[in-house]
C-alpha positions as a Markdown table, in Angstrom:
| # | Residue | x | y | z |
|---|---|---|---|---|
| 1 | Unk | 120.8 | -170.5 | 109.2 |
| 2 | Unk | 118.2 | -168.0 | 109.1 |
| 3 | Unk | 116.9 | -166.8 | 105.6 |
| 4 | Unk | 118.0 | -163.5 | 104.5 |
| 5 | Unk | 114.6 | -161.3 | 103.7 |
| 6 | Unk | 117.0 | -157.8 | 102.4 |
| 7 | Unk | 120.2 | -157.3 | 101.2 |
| 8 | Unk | 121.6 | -154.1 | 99.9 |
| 9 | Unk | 120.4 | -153.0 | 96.3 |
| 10 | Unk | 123.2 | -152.2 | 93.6 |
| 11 | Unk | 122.9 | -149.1 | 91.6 |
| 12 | Unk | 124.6 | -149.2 | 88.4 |
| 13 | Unk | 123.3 | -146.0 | 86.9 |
| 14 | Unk | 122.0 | -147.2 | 83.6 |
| 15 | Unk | 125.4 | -148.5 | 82.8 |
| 16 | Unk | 126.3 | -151.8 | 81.8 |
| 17 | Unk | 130.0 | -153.9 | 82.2 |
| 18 | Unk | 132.3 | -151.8 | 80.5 |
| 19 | Unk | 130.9 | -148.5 | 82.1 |
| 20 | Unk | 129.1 | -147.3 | 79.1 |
| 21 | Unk | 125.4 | -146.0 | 79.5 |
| 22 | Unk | 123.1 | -148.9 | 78.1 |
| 23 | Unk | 120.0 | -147.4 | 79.7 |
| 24 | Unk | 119.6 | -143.7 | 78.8 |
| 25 | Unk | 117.8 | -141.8 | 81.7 |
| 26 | Unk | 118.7 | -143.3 | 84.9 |
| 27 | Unk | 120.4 | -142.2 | 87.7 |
| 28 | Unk | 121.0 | -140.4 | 91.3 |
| 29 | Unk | 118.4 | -142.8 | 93.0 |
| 30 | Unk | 118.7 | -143.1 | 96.7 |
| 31 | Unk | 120.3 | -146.0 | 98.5 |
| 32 | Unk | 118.0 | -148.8 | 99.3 |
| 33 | Unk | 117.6 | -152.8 | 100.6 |
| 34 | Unk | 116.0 | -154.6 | 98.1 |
| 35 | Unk | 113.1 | -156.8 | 99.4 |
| 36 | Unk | 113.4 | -160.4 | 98.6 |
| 37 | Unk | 109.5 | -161.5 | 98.4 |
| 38 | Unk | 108.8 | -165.2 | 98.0 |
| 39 | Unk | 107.2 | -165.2 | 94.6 |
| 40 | Unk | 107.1 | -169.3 | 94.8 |
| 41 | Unk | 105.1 | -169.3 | 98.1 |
| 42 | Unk | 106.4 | -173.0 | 98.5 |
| 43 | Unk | 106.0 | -173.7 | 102.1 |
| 44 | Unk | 103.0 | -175.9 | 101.7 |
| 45 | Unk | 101.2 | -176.2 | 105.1 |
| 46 | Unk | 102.8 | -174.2 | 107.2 |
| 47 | Unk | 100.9 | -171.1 | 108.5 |
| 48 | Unk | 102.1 | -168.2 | 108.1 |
| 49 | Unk | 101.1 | -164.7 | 110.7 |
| 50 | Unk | 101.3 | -161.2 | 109.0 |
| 51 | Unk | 102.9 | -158.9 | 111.3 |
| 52 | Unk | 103.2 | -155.6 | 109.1 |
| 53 | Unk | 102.6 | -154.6 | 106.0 |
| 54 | Unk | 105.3 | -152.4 | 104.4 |
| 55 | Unk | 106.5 | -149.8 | 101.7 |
| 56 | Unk | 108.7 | -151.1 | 99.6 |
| 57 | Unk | 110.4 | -148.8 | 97.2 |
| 58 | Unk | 111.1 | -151.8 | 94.5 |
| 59 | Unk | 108.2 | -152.2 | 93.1 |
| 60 | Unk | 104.1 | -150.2 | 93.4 |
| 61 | Unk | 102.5 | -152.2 | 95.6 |
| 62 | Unk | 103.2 | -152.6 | 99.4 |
| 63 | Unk | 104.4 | -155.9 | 100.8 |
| 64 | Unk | 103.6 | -158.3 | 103.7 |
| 65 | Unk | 105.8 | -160.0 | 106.3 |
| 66 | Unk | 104.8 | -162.9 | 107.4 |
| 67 | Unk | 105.9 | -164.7 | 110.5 |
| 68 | Unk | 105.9 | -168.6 | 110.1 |
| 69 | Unk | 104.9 | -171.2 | 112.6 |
| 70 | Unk | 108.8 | -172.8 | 111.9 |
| 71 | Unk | 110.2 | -169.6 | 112.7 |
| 72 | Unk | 111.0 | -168.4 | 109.4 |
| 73 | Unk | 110.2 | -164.6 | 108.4 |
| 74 | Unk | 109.2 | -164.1 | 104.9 |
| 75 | Unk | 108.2 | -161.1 | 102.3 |
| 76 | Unk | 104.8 | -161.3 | 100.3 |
| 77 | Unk | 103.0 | -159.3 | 98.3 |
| 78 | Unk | 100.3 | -157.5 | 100.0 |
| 79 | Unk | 96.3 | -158.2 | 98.5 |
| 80 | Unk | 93.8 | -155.6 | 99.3 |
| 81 | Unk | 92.1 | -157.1 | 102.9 |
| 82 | Unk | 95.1 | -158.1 | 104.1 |
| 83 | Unk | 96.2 | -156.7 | 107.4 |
| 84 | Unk | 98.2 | -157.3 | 110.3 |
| 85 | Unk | 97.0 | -160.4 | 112.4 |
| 86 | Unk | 95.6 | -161.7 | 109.7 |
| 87 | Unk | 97.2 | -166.3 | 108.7 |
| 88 | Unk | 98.2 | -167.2 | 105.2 |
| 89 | Unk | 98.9 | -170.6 | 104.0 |
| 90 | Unk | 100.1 | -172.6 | 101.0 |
| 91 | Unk | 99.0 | -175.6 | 99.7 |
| 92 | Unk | 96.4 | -177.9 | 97.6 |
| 93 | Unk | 93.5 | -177.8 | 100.0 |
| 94 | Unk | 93.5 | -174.1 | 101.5 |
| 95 | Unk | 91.0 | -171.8 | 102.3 |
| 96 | Unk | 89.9 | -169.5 | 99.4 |
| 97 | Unk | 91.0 | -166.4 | 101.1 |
| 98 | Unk | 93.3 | -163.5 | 100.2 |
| 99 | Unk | 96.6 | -164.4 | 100.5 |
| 100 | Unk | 96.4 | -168.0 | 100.0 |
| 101 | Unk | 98.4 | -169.7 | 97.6 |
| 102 | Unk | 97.1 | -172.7 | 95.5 |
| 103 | Unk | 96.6 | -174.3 | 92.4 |
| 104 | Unk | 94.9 | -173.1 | 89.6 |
| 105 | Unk | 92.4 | -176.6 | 89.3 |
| 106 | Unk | 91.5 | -175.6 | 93.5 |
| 107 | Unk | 90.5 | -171.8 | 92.1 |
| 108 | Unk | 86.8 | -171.5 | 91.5 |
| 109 | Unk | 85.9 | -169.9 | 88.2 |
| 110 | Unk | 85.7 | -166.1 | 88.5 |
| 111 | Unk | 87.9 | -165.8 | 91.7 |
| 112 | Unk | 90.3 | -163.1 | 91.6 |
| 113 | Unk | 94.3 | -163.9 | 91.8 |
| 114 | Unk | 97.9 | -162.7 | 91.2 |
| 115 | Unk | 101.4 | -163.8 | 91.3 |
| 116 | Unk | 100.1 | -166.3 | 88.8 |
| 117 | Unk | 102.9 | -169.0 | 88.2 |
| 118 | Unk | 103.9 | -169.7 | 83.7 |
| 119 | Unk | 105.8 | -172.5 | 84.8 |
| 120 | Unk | 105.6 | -174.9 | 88.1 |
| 121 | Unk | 107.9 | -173.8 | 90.2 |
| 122 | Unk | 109.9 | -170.7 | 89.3 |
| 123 | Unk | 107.6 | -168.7 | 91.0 |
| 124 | Unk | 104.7 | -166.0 | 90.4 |
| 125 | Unk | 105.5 | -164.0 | 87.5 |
| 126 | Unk | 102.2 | -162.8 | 86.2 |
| 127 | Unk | 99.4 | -160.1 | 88.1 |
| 128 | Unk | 102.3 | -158.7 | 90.3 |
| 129 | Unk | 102.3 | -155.3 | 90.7 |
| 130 | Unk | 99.6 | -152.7 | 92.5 |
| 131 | Unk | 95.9 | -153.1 | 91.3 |
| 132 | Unk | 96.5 | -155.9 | 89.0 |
| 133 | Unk | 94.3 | -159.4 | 89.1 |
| 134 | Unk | 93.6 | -161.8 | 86.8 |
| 135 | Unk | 90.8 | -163.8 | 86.4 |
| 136 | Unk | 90.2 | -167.8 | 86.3 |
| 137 | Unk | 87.9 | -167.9 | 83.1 |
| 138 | Unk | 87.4 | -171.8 | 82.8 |
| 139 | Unk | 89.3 | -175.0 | 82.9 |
| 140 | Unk | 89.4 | -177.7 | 80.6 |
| 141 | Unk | 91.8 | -180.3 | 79.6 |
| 142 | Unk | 94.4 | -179.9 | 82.5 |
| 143 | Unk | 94.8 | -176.5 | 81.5 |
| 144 | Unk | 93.1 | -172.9 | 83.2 |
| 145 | Unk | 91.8 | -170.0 | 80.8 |
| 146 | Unk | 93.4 | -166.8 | 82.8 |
| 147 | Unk | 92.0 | -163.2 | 82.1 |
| 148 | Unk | 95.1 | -161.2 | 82.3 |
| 149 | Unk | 95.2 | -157.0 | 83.4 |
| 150 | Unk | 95.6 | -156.7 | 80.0 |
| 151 | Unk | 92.7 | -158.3 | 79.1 |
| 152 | Unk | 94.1 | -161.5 | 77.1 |
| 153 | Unk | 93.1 | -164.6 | 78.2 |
| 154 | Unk | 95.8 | -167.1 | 77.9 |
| 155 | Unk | 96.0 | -171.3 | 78.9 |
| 156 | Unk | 98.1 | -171.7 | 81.6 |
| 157 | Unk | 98.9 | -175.5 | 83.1 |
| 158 | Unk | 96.3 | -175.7 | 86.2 |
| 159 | Unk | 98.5 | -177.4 | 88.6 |
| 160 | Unk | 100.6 | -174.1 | 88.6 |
| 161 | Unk | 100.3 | -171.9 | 91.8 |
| 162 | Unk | 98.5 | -168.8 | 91.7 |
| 163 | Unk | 97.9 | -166.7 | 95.2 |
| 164 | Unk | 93.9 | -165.5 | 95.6 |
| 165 | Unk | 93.2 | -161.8 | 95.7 |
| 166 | Unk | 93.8 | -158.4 | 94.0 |
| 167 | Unk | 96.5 | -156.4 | 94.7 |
| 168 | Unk | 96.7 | -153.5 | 97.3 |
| 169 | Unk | 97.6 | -150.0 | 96.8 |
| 170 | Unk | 95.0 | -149.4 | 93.9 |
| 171 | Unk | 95.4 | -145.7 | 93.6 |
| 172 | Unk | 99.4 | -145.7 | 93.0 |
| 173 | Unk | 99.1 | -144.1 | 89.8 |
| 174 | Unk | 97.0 | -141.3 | 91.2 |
| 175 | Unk | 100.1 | -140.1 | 93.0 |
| 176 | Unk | 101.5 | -136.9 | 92.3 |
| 177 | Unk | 105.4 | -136.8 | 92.9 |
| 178 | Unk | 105.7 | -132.5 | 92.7 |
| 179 | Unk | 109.4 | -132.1 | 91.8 |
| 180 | Unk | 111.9 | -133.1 | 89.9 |
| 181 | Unk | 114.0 | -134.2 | 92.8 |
| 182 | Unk | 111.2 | -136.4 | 93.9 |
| 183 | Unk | 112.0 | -138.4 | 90.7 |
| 184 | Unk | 115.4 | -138.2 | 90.9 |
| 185 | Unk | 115.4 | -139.6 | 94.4 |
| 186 | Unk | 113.6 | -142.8 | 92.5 |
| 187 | Unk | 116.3 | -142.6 | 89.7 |
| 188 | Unk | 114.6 | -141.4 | 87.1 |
| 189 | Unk | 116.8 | -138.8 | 85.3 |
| 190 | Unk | 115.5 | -135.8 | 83.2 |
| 191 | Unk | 114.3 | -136.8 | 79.7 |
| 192 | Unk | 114.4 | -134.2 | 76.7 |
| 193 | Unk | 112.5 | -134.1 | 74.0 |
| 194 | Unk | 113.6 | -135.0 | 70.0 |
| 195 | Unk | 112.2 | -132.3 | 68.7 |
| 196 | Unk | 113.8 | -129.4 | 71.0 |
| 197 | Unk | 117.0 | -130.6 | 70.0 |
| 198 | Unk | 119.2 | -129.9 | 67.0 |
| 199 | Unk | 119.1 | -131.9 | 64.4 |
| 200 | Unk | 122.6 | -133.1 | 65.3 |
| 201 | Unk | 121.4 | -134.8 | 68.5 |
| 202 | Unk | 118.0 | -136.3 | 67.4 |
| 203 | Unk | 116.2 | -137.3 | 63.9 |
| 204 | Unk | 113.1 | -134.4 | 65.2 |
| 205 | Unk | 115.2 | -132.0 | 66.1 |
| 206 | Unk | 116.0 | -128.7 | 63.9 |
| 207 | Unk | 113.3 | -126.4 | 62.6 |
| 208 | Unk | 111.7 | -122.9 | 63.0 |
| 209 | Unk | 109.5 | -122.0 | 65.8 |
| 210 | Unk | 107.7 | -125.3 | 67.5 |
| 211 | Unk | 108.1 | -127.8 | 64.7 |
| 212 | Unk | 106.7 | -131.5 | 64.9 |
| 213 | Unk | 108.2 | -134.7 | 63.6 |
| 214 | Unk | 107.7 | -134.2 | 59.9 |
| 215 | Unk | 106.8 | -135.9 | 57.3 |
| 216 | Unk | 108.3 | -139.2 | 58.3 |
| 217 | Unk | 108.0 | -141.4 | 61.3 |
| 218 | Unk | 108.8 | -141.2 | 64.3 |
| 219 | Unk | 112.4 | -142.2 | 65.1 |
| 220 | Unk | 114.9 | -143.0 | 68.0 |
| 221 | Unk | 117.7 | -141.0 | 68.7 |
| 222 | Unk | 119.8 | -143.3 | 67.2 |
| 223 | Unk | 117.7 | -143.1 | 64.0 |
| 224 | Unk | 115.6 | -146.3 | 64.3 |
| 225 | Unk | 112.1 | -146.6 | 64.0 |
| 226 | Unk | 109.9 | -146.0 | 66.8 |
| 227 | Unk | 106.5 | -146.9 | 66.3 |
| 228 | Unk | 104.1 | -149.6 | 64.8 |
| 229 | Unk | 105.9 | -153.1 | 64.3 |
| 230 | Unk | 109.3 | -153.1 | 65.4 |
| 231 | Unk | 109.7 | -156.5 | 67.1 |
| 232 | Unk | 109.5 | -160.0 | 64.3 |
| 233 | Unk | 110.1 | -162.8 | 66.6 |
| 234 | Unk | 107.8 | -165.1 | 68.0 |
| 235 | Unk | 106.9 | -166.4 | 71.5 |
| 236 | Unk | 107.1 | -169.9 | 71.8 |
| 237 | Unk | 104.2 | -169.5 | 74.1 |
| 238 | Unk | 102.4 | -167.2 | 71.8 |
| 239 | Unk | 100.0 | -170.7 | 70.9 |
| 240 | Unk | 98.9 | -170.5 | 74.6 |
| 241 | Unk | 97.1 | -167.2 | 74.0 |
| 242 | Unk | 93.4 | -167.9 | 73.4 |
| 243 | Unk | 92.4 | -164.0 | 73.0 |
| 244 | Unk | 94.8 | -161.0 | 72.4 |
| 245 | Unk | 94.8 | -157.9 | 74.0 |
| 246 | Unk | 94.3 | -155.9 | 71.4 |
């Protein structure tokens, strides 16, 4: 039975099981497919033919389909220098070429990747969306130092699979939508301001004239605070970072 590459995307409006909105802002977006890309890029060996390269209205940057030799059709995420015509392949021993897909101990330092596997197997979960690549710093002790877009360099286990190239469509933010229909269309619903409400709606509201937050910090609408630490718990990978971002 063939593989599936779309199937028709859910909208749920920002709402969750019992109908209530969990999500504030979201809403009216169009009806769409949604994509399915092969994140794990697990047919090792078997060449792969890129016949298009497509919008795809789930995520920023565009996205391949490949054609493979065993008749399967498949989704990828498109690197900049990847066009139509062009072979892709997975495995240990592959070219280093945009596209390919390999293990981190096969990527030379300073190469350019994305779709960079945490753990062997689930799939690419890091560098995935348009513009982004991270960097293979150095390898020691089984492990890979990777130079994220954000510019922390973290250990991640080198026989994970990372794909070599930056992504395509660099200039995605530079887009300028117009209207506010144009973001509706995407389901992105109006957002109002604290502080031109009353002070029955929001903590900033209320006030003569144009007034600011105050004296006290920023909050939520539902009162909580909204900037500097709000988060306590630990990642259990946090002890894989080698340098922060910040």
């Amino acid at each position: 039975m063939a593989r599936k590459i779309k199937k028709i995307l859910k909208k749920h409006s920002g709402r969750d099981n019992t109908g209530k909105i969990s999500v504030r802002h979201v809403g009216g977006r169009k009806k769409r497919f949604y994509r399915l890309i092969d994140f794990k890029r697990d047919k090792m060996g078997v060449v792969g033919k890129v016949v298009a390269i497509e919008y795809d209205p789930n995520r920023t940057v565009d996205i391949a389909l490949v054609y493979y030799s065993d008749g399967e059709k498949r989704y990828i995420l498109a690197p900049l220098g990847l066009s139509v015509g062009d072979s892709v392949v997975s495995g240990e021993n592959v070219d280093i070429k945009s596209g390919n897909a390999l293990p981190l101990s096969q990527v030379p330092v300073g190469t350019p990747v994305h779709n960079v596997e945490l753990r062997r197997g689930k799939g690419g979960e890091l560098a995935r969306s348009a513009g982004n690549q991270a960097f293979v710093m150095a390898k020691e002790e089984g492990y890979a130092h990777v130079r994220m877009p954000s510019g922390e360099i973290r250990r991640i286990l080198a026989l994970n699979y990372a794909t070599i190239g930056q992504l395509g469509n660099v200039e995605w933010k530079e887009k300028v939508f117009g209207t506010a229909g144009a973001m509706i269309r995407r389901g992105k619903r109006p957002q109002v301001r604290g502080v031109a409400m009353s002070p029955r709606s929001h903590p900033h509201g209320g006030g003569e004239g144009r007034s600011g937050v105050g004296m006290k910090s920023p909050k939520t609408f539902a009162g909580r605070k909204a900037v500097g630490k709000t988060r306590n718990k630990k990642k259990y990978s946090n002890k894989y970072i080698i340098k922060g971002r910040k």
